[in-house]
Structure formats: C-alpha cells, structure tokens
TIPA-238600 format. One record per residue: x negated, y, z negated of N, C-alpha, C in turn; residue in one letter. Coordinates in steps of 0.1 Angstrom, whole numbers, plus 5000, padded with zeros to 4 digits. Atoms other than C-alpha are relative to their C-alpha. Example, Ala and Ser with C-alpha at 12.3 -4.5 7.8 and 13.67 -1.06 7.14 Angstrom:
499149885000487749554922499150125000a 500949895000486349894929500850114992s 
//
This chain:
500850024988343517220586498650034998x 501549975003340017190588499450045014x 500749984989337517360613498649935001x 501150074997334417170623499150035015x 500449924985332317340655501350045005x 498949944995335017550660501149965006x 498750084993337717280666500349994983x 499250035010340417210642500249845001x 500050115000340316880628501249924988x 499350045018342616630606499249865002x 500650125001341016350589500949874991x 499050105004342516010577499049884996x 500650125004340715730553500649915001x 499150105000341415420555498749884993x 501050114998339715070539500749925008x 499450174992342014820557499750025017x 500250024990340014810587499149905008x 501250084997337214600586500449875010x 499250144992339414290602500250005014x 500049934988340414490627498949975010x 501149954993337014580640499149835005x 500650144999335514250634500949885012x 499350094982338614080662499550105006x 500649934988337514380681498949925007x 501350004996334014280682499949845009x 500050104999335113870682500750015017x 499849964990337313980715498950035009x 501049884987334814190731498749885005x 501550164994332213850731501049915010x 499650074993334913670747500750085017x 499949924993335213960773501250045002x 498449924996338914080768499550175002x 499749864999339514440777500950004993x 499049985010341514590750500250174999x 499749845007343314950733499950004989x 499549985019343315070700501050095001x 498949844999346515250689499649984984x 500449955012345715450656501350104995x 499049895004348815620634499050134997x 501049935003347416000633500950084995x 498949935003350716150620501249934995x 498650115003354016000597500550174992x 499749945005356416190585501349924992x 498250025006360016070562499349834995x 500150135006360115680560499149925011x 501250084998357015540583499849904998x 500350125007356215220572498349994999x 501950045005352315250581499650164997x 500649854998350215520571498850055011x 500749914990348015750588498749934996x 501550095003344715550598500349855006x 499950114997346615250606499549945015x 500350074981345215030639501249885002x 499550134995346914790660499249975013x 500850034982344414640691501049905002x 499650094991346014490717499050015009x 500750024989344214340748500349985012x 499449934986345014330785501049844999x 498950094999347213980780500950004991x 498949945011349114140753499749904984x 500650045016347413960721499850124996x 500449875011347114190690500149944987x 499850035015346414210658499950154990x 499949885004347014480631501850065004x 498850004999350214690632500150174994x 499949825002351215080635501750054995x 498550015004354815010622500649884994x 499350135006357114770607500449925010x 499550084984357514630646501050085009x 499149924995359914920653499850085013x 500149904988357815100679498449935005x 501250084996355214820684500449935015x 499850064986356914720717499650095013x 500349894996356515070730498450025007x 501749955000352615100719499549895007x 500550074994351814770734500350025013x 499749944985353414880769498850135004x 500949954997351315160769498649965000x 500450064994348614990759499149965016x 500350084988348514780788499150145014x 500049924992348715100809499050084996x 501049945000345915300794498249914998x 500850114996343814970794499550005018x 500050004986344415010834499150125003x 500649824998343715390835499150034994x 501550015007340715380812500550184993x 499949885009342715700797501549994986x 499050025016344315720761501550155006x 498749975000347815840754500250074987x 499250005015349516030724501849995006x 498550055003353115870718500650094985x 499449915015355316070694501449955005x 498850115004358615880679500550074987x 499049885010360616170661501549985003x 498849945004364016190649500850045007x 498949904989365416400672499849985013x 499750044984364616200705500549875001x 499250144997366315970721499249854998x 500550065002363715790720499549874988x 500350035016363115740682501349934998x 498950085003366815580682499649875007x 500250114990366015330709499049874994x 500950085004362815200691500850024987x 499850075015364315190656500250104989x 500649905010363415520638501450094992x 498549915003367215650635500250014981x 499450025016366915580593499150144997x 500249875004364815940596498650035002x 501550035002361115840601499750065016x 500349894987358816050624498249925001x 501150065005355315880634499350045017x 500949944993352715990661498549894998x 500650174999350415700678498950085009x 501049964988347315770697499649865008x 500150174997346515470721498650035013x 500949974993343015480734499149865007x 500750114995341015230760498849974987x 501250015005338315030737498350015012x 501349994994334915140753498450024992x 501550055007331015120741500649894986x 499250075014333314850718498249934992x 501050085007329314680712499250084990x 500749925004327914980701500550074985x 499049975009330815080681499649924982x 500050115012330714800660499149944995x 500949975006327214810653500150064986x 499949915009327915080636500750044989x 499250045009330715020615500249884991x 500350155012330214660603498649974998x 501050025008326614660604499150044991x 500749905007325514960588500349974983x 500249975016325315040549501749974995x 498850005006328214910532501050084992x 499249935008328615150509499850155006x 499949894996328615440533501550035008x 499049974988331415600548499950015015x 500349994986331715580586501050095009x 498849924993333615850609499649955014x 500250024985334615810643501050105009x 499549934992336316080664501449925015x 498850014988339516020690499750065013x 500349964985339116110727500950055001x 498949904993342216280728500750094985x 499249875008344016580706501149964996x 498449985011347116540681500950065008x 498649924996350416730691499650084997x 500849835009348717040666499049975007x 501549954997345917050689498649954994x 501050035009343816870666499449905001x 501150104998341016640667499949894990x 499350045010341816350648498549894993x 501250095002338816180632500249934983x 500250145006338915840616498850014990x 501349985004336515840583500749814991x 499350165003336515430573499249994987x 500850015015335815390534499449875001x 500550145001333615090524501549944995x 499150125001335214750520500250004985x 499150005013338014730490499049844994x 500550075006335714540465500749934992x 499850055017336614300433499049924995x 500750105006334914190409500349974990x 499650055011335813940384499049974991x 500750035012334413910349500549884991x 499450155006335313540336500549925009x 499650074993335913230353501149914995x 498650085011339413160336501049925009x 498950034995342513040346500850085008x 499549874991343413370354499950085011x 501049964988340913430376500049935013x 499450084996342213130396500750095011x 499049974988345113260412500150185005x 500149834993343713680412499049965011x 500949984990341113540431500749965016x 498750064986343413350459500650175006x 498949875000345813680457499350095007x 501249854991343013980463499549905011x 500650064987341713720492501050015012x 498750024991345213710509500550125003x 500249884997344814110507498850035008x 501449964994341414100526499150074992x 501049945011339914210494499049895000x 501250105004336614090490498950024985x 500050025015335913920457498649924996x 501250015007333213850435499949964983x 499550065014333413630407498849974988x 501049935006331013690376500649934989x 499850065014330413440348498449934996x 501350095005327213320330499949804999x 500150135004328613010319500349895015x 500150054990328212750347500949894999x 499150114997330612470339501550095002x 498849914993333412780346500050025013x 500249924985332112960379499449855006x 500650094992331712650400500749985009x 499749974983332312570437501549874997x 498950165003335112250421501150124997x 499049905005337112530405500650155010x 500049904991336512800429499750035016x 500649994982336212690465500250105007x 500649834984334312960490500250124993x 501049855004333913200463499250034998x 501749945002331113410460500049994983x 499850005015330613390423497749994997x 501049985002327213510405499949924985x 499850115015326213300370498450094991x 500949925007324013580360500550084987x 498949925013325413830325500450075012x 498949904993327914080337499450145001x 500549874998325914380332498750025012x 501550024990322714230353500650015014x 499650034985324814100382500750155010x 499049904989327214440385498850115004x 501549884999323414660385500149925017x 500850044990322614410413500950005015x 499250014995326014400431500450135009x 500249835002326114780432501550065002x 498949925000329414990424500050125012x 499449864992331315230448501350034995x 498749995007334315410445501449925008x 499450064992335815160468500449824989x 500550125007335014880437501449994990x 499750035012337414730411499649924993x 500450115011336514560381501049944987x 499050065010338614350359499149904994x 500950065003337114200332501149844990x 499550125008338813850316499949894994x 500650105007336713630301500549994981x 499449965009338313780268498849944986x 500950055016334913710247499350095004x 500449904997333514050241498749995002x 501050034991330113900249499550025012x 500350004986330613940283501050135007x 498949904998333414160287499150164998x 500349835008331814500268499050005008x 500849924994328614490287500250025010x 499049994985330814460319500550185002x 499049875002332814730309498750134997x 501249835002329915000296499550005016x 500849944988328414990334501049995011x 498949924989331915020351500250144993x 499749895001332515300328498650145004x 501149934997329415480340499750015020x 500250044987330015390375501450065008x 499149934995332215520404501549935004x 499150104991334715220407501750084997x 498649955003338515300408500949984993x 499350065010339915060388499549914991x 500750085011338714920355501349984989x 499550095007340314630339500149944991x 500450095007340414440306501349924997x 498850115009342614130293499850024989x 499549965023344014150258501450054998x 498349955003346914240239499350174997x 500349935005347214560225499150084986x 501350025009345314480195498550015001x 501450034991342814360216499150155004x 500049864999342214700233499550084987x 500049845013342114930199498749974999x 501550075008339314690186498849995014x 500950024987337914690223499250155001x 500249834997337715090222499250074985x 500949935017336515100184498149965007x 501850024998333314900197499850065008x 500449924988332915100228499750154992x 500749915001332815410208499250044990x 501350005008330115310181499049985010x 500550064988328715250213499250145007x 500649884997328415620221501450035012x 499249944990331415650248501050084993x 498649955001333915890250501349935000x 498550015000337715890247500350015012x 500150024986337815980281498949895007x 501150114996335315750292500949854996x 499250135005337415430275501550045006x 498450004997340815580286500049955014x 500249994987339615480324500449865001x 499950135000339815110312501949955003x 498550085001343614940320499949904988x 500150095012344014770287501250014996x 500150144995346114540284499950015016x 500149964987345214480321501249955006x 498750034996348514450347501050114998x 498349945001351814610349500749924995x 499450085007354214540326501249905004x 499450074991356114260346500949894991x 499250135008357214020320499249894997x 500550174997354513780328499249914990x 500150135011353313450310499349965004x 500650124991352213220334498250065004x 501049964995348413260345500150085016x 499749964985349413330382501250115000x 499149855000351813600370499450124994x 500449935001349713760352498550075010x 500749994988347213760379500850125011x 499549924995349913920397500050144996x 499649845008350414200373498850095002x 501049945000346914270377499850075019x 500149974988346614310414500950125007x 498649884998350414500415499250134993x 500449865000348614750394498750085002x 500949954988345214750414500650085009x 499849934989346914830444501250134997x 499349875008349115080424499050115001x 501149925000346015270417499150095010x 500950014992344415240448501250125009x 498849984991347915350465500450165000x 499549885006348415660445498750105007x 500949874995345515840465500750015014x 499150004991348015800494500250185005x 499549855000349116180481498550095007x 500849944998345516260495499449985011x 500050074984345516090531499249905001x 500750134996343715780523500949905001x 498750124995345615470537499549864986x 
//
C-alpha cells in the first residue's frame, strides 16, 4: 500500500490504452455521453488485468473489455445507470457471491470494476494523447476500492517497434505488431526494400539505423528487433539499443550468428551483460521456417517479455 497526502493509494500501468481514449475523444465530438469501467482489482483466473477499460455510451456501444464477456453484461447495465446519475459505482464479482456464479466466475476468479460517468472527457484527452509521448500520464478515480483505496491509473507511453531491415520477415511482423495496436517503425537505408509497394501505410525511415533510432528516441516502452542480417546495419542498431532504455532487443541469426555477433560487439567495448540483453537467435523456439512464422516467434516472445512485468502490476 502506498500513502500519497495521507490517502492510501494502489497504482496500475497499463500501455493498451491509447485506442480507448482516442474512441473516447472520437465519441465525445459526436456528443455521446458515456462511462468508463476500469479493472482495479483480479484475483485467481481473471482474464483482464488490472488497468483494463471498457467505455460504453448511453445507447450501449463499447469498446475495450474488462473480462472475457463474463461480467460485461453486468458493467454495461450499470453503466447506463451511472451515465444517468452522473455517479460512479464499484462492482465486485467474487467467488463466494451468488453473484459471481450468475455472471460466469464459478471456475474461481475474483475481479473488482469501478464504473465512472466520463466528464471534462475534452480536457482529459488533451492530456493523455496530446502531451509528451514519452511521459507517463496518471489519472485518479472518483471513487475508493473495497480497501479504501484510491486507485490511480498511471498510462505508460505507447508500446513501440522498431524494425531494422526491410525483409521478408519484416512483412508479416509488421502486419502482426499492427493487429496488436503496436506502433511500428520500419528502418532501412536501402530504398528499393523500405518502400510504400512492399509496405503499405508504414512509417518506415531510409536513413542508417543508428541515425534514425537517435532521432526516433528510445523509451522503456520501445522494442527493437533488428533483421536485416548484414552486420552493417544490424551492429550499429544494436550498440544504441544496448545503451538505451528499450525492453526488448532483438537480432536474427542462427546461433553461430549470435557468438560472432557478440565477439564484434565486445571488441567494440560492450559488456557481457550489456550483449546478454540482445534475444539472439530472435523468437521463441516454435519450430518455425516460414517468414510469417518466424515473424510470429518474434512477436510471441516480445509480448512474453513485455508480459512478464505483469508480476509488478503493469497490464
């Protein structure tokens, strides 16, 4: 528990929100009145984590999702009703009430919904989508937890990628992280690769790899996967992720590849720790062959990565 002006507070990151906020904002021009319901509490088997939104609006459109649909019939009823009353609600969906059987939760799962009217929604979203990208943004709850607690929302920048080679491979990771709401960034000098025929409506830079990621700018919200597999472009990729805050750093190769990738990196002056940060070969070991599977492997153990700070309440 944390104290903050002498209130006890719990906090909950999340990146998957940006979408959210942006129908909020897209709504709010077309003058719906809407709710947010926010998970601020899971316990057993949950399906969303803590941080998750689902807005609904006063004709029952939504988007987003505070469950696997189990207790989404519930939160949209209320909703409606704190949409009316211009006052938020906590809903709790435990185990032991009758309740939690009725909506779904009987396999053991315990989860706690807050459902509050959207208000200053223009101001809001100023603030969240127009500001500094790479800042974090908090936003406070109008109403208290079950523990008494003040439950404040801190929203990480937007889940980055950036690709280093305009391959084959790059192809179907780029499609894949887009169909996650990851926003990608495709990175090759040579210009008969990164082009708008190969890569329609990517962003893609055709500057070197080390100039573009200086200009791009690293957070710890960033992954980098580097695939061009010609250490020309790859290694000076790689020296200014390893110096930088990103979360996941990627290269293609076999295992061969790698040793001789880590010999030049540390005539180079890096550490052992410093090169162990890199995923080499990049992917989970999946079996795969195909360009679009390995694409896969890479993404499964992005979001592996990403997923594993879960144990520390980021969504």
């Amino acid at each position: 528990m944390i104290f903050e002006d002498g209130f006890a507070t719990v906090r909950a990151m999340s990146t998957d929100w940006r979408h959210i906020w942006q129908t909020i904002r897209d709504w709010d021009g077309e003058g719906r009145q809407m709710a947010l319901a926010t998970v601020v509490k899971t316990w057993g088997s949950s399906p969303r984590p803590v941080g998750s939104h689902l807005v609904i609006d006063a004709e029952g459109h939504m988007e987003g999702s505070v469950s696997g649909g189990c207790v989404d019939g519930v939160v949209v009823t209320t909703a409606f009703e704190v949409i009316k009353s211009g006052k938020g609600e906590l809903l709790k969906f435990e185990v032991a009430t009758d309740q939690a059987w009725e909506v779904g939760l009987s396999c053991g799962g315990e989860v706690h919904i807050i459902v509050e009217p959207l208000l200053d929604i223009q101001k809001t979203c100023v603030y969240l989508l127009d500001g500094d990208p790479h800042e974090v943004r908090t936003i406070e709850a109008t109403i208290k937890t079950a523990d008494d607690e003040i439950f404040i929302h801190e929203y990480k920048p937007l889940l980055k990628l950036i690709v280093v080679g305009a391959v084959h491979i790059s192809q179907g990771l780029v499609k894949m992280a887009e169909a996650l709401d990851i926003d990608v960034t495709l990175i090759d000098p040579r210009t008969a690769y990164a082009s708008e025929e190969r890569f329609p409506g990517t962003r893609f830079i055709t500057d070197w790899p080390d100039e573009a990621l200086e200009e791009i700018g690293i957070n710890s919200s960033t992954a980098i996967v580097t695939l061009s597999h010609d250490p020309k472009l790859d290694d000076p990729a790689l020296e200014v992720a390893m110096k930088s805050d990103a979360f996941y750093i990627a290269a293609l190769g076999s295992r061969k590849t790698q040793q001789e990738r880590s010999a030049r990196l540390k005539e180079k002056g890096f550490s052992e720790k410093e090169i162990a940060r890199i995923h080499g070969p990049a992917g989970l070991d999946i079996g795969s062959l195909e360009p679009a599977e390995i694409a896969l492997s890479i993404l499964a153990e992005l979001v592996s990565i990403r997923r594993s700070e879960n144990i520390k309440g980021i969504a």
